[in-house]
N, C-alpha and C positions, 0 to 999 in steps of 0.2 A: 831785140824785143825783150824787154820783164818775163822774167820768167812766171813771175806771177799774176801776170795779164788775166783779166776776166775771161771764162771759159767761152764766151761768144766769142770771142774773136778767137778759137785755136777749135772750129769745129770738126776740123781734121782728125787731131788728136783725141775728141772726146769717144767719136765716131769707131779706131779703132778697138778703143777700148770695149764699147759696147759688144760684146759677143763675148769677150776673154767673162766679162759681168753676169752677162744670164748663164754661161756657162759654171761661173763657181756658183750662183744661184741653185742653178739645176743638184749641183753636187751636195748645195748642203741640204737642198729641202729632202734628198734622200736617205741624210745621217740622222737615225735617232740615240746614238749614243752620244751623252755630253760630251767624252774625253775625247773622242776621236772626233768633232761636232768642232771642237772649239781649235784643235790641232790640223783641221783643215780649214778652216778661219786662217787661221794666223799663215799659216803656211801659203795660200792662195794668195793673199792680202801681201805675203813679202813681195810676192812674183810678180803681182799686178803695178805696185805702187814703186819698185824698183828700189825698194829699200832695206836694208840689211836686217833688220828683224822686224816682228809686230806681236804688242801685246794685249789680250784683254783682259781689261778687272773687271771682275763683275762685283755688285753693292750686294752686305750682307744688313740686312738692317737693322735688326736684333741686333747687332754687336756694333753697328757703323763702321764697319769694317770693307776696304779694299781689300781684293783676294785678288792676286795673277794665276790664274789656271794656268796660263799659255803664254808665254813667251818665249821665242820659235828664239835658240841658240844658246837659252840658258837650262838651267835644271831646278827642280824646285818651285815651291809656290808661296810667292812673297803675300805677306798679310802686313799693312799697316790702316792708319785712321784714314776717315775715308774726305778727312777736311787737307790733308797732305797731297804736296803734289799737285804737278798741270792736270793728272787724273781727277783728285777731288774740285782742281776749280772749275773740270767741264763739268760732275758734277749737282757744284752751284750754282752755276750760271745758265745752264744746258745750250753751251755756246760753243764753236769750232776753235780749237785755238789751235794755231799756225806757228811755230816757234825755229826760228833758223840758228841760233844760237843758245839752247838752254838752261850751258851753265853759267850765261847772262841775265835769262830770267829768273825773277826773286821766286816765280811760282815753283818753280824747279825742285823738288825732292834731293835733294844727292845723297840722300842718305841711302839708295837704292842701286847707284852706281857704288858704292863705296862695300853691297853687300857681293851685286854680280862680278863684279871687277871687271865689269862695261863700262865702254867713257860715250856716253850720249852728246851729240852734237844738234844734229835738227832732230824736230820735232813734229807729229802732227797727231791731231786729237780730237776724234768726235763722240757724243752720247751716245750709247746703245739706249731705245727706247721699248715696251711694250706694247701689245694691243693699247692698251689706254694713253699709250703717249709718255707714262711715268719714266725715270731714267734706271734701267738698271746695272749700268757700268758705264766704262769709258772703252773706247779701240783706239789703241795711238801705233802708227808707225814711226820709225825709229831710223835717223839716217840714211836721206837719199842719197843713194849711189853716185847721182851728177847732179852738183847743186846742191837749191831747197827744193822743199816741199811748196807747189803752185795753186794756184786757184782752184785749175784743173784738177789735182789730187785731192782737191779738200772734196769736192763736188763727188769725183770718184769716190772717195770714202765713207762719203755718207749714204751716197746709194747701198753701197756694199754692208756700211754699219746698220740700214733698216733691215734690210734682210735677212743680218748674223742675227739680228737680235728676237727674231719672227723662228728664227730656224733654234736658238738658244730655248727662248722660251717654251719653245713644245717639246725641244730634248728636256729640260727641264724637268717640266711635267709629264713624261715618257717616265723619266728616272721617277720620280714621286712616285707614280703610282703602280709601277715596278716594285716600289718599297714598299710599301702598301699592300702590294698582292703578295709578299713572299711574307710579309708580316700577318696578313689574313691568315696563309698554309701553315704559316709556323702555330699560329694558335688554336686552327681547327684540328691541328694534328695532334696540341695537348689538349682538346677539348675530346677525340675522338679515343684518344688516348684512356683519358678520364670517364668517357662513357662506359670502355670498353671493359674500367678497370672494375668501374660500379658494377656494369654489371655482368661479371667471370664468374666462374667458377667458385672463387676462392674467398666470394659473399654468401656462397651455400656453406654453413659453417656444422662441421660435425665431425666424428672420426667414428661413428657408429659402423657399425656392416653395412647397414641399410641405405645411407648418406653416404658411404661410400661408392655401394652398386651405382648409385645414382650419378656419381660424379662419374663411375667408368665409362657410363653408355653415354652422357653428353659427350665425354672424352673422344670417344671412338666413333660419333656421329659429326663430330666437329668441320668435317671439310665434306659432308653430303647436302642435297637440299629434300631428302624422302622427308616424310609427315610424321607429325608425331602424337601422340596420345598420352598425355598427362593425367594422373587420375592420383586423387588424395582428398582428404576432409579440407571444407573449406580453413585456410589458413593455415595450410602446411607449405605455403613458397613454389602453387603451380606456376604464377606467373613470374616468379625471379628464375624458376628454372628454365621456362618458355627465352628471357629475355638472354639465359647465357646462353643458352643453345646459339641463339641467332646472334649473341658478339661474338661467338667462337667459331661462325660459320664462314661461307663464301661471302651469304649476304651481307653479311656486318659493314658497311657502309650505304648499304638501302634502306630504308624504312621499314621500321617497325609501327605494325598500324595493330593494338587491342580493342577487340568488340566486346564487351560481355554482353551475351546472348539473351542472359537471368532479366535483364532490365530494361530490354526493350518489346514495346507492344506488338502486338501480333501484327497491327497493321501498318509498322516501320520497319521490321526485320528482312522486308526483298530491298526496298530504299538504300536501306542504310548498308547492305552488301553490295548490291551493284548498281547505287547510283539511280537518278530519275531525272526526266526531261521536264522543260521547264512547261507550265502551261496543262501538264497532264488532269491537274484538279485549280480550282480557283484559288488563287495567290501563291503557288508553289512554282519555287524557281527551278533552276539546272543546279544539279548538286551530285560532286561524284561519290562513289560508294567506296567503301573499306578495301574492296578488293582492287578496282584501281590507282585508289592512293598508297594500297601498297607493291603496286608495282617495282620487281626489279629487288624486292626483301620478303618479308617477312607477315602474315599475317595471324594472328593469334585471336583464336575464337574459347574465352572465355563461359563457359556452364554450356558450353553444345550440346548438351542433354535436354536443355529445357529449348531447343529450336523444337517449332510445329514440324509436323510430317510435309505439308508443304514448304514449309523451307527447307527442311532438308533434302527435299528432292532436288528443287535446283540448284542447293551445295553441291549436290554427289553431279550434277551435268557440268556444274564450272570444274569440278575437280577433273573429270573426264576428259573435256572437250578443251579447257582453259580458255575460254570462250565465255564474255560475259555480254549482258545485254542491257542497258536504262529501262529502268519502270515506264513505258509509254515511248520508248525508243526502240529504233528496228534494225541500227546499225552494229553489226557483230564486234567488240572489242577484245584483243589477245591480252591476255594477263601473265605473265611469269611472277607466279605467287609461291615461297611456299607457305604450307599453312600448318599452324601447331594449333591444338585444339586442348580445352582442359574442364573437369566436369567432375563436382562430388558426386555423382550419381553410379552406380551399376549399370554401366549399359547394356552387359548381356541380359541381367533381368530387364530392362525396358527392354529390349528387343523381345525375350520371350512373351512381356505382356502386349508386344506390336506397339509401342511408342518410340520405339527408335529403329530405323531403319538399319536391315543388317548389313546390305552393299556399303551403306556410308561407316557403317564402324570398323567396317575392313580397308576403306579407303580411308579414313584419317589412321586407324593403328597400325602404318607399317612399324614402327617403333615405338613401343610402350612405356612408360616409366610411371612409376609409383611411387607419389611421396608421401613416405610414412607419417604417422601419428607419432606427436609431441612423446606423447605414454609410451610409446614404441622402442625410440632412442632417450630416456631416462639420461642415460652416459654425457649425452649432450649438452644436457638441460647445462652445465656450469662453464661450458663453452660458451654457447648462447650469452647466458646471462650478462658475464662478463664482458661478452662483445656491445651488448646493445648498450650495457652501462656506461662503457668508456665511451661509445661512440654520440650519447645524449648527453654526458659531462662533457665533452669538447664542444658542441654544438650549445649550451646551456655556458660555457665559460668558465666552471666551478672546477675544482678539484676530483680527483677520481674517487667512486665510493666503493665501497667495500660489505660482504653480508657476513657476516657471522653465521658460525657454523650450522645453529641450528635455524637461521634464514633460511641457509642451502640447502638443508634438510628438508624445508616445510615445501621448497620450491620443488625439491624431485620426487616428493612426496603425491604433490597435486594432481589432478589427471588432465588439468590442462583441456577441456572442449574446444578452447579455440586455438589451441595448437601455439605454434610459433608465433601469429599474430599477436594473439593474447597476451606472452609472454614479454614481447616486447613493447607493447602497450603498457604493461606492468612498468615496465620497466623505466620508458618515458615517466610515467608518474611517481614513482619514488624519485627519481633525478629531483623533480620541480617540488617535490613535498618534503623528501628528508632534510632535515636542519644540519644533522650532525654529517658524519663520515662514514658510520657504521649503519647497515638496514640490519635492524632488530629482527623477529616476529612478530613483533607489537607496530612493525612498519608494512606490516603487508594487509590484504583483504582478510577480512573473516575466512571467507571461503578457501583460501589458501591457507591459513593458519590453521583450521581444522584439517585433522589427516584422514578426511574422505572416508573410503570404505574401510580401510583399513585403521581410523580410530574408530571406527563404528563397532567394528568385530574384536579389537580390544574392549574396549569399556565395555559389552556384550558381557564377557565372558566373567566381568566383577572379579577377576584376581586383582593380586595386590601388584601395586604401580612399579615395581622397580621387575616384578616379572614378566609383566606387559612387554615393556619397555626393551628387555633384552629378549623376549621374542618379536621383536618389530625390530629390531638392529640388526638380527639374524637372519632374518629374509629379505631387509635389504640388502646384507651384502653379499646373500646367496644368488637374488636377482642382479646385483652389480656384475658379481662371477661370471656366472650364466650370458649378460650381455656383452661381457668383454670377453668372452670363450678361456675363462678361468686367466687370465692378463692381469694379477694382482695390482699392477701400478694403474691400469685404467681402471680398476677396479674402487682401489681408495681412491684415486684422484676425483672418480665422477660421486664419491658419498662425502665428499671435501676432506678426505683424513691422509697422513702422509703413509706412504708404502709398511714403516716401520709400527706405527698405531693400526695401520688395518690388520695385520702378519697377528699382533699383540692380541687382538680383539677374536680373529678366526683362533688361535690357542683357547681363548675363555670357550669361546662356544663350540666347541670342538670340532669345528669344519675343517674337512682334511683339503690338501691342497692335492690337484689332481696326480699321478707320476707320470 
């Protein structure tokens, strides 16, 4: 009998086979790793077809490129064109090719025997195909044990090659999107990174006492979740402090959700806490509140001074109970909030005048912080400055700019009402305005170039200008003193003068230096 008889007439034979078939089926629809996916291919595929090795290329397209992942007895993985080879002509043609002699056929590669130092004899070779039918490689077994390769084995083969290629392709796409999710965590973790970095600690910029008390206590509240109470002039950094508190926290991977309190209507501030059912008034959908989208972090209530007495009632039951409820809903929802609260206001005197309830200012103050006034930290003011500068000349493209002494003068001079904000608004707009490199006085506001109360009480007093002058030197650098607890180098460095010129300057004006 031909050993290559049509596979009808040898149903015996196909018969056994069937089972050895759904059994490596079963095996590979279970692997979703490619390497191990294509190494039990080839390895199955030797055993079944009785032949001394089996390899698959799979088609790269972008490069047209053959690749052998797998070929069961060699090592390495061979790359050549994907028009080379009985591989490339199955697929051209996406046809079976049966080869009993190879290095007879002209399609024969040998430049591939010549790399394994295999001497290939028969042959056999069918498409690997896709969902959609497209070809993306070849399966060839290599050397039957007795004989050629049969009818029967091409038959086997193909059943086994739809399969590899069904089982391939979803390893494939396993790997892909394996790559893809490790490439997601790698960039949310410098994304989170980057958040955390914006917003640390080490964006509250000062070396003041006062800037510093404030860096201790976020420091040492860093791993609690208690409340906290923010109190400072609008624009002194309540809410950059609110936001390190909570990078620096537990929560720091939950939600940070800011309400300010100042700017919503009486008749949204329950809504926009916790949430309303849909239907409660005409055209009003379901919409959740502050306090459940910040479940599991952080919420930050913005001017809580200016909440009504009715809302602050059922703040102080959610802070209680952690228990919220929808505007015109009756179902109880648990919240794991914490909540940092922040407010130019006096709240002990609105509590004395009964505008703020006293339970609630003791449940948001377990921990207090105050952030000073711009006027306050003076010292600061050329830390600041400098930070905001460079940081709107990198973002602006330009060069870094630079103030001249008596800029710096006019800047710590100022009293600054809106604080830190102000200043760095200032600052933005000298970036976008000055021409040159150097910010004059003639580059700032009127209102900053005049020296406020203190040229008022000079030119007041009509002495002559050069004694004005060294008594307005002398009290700033009494108050530089004073602020740096007599610290001569933070002393000149915050009036812009070097250690050895401030030293120069206290001898003229006879300020003794402490012992």
């Amino acid at each position: 009998m031909d050993s290559r008889e049509p596979i009808a007439s040898q149903p015996g034979h196909l018969a056994e086979k069937l089972f050895p078939i759904l059994n490596i089926c079963q095996k590979m629809s279970s692997e979703r790793d490619l390497s191990a996916l294509l190494d039990l291919i080839a390895k199955e595929a030797t055993n079944l077809m009785e032949a001394d090795r089996a390899s698959l290329f799979l088609l790269d397209r972008e490069k047209n490129e053959l690749s052998s992942r797998v070929a069961l007895g060699s090592e390495g993985i061979l790359r050549f064109e994907a028009r080379f080879g009985i591989a490339g002509a199955v697929l051209a043609t996406g046809e079976t090719i049966n080869v009993e002699d190879a290095h007879q056929d002209p399609r024969f590669y040998r430049e591939i025997d010549l790399r394994t130092g295999y001497r290939t004899r028969s042959l056999l070779a069918v498409p690997l195909r896709d969902y959609q039918g497209e070809i993306i490689g070849a399966f060839e077994v290599l050397n039957k044990k007795t004989g050629v390769f049969s009818h029967e084995d091409e038959e086997i083969l193909k059943a086994l090659a739809a399969q590899a290629a069904v089982a391939i392709e979803t390893a494939q796409m396993m790997e892909e999107m394996s790559r893809h999710r490790d490439q997601l965590q790698e960039q949310i973790g410098h994304l989170w990174k980057e958040v955390e970095g914006r917003f640390s600690t080490e964006h509250i910029i000062g070396t003041s006492q006062k800037i510093q008390a404030v860096l201790k206590v976020i420091d040492q509240i860093s791993n609690s979740s208690v409340n906290v109470l923010i109190t400072g002039e609008s624009g002194t950094g309540k809410e950059l402090a609110a936001k390190a508190i909570h990078y620096k926290s537990p929560r720091a991977r939950g939600p940070f959700v800011a309400l300010n309190c100042a700017a919503l209507p009486e008749a949204l501030v329950e809504s926009e806490l916790f949430g309303i059912e849909r239907g409660v008034a005409t055209g009003v959908e379901r919409r959740t509140g502050k306090f459940e989208a910040a479940h599991g972090g952080t919420l930050f209530l913005d001017e809580v001074g200016d909440l009504s007495l009715g809302a602050q009632a059922k703040l102080l039951r959610v802070l209680q109970e952690r228990i919220i409820e929808h505007v015109g809903g009756r179902k109880s929802i648990p919240v794991d909030v914490r909540v940092l609260s922040a407010t130019n206001k006096d709240l002990e005197t609105e509590i004395k005048q009964r505008a703020f309830r006293e339970d609630l200012y003791y449940r948001l103050k377990v921990i207090h912080i105050q952030m000073p006034a711009l006027r306050e930290i003076r010292e600061d003011i050329p830390l600041l400055t400098n930070y905001f500068l460079a940081s709107y000349c990198r973002e602006a493209g330009r060069e870094p700019l630079d103030l001249t002494h008596e800029a710096m003068s006019a800047l710590m001079r100022y009293s600054w009402p809106g604080n830190v904000r102000e200043l760095e608004n200032e600052m933005k707009r000298l970036v976008l305005s000055v021409a040159g490199r150097m910010i004059t006085p003639a580059d700032l506001p009127e209102g900053v170039r005049r020296l406020g109360v203190t040229t008022a009480s000079i030119s007041s007093s009509r002495r002559p200008l050069k004694e004005a002058v060294a008594e307005l030197e002398k009290r700033l650098m009494l108050e530089a003193l004073e602020q740096s607890r007599n610290n001569q180098q933070q002393a000149a460095a915050a009036l812009g003068l070097s250690r050895q010129g401030f030293i120069k300057k206290m001898k003229r004006y006879g300020i003794k230096a402490p012992l």
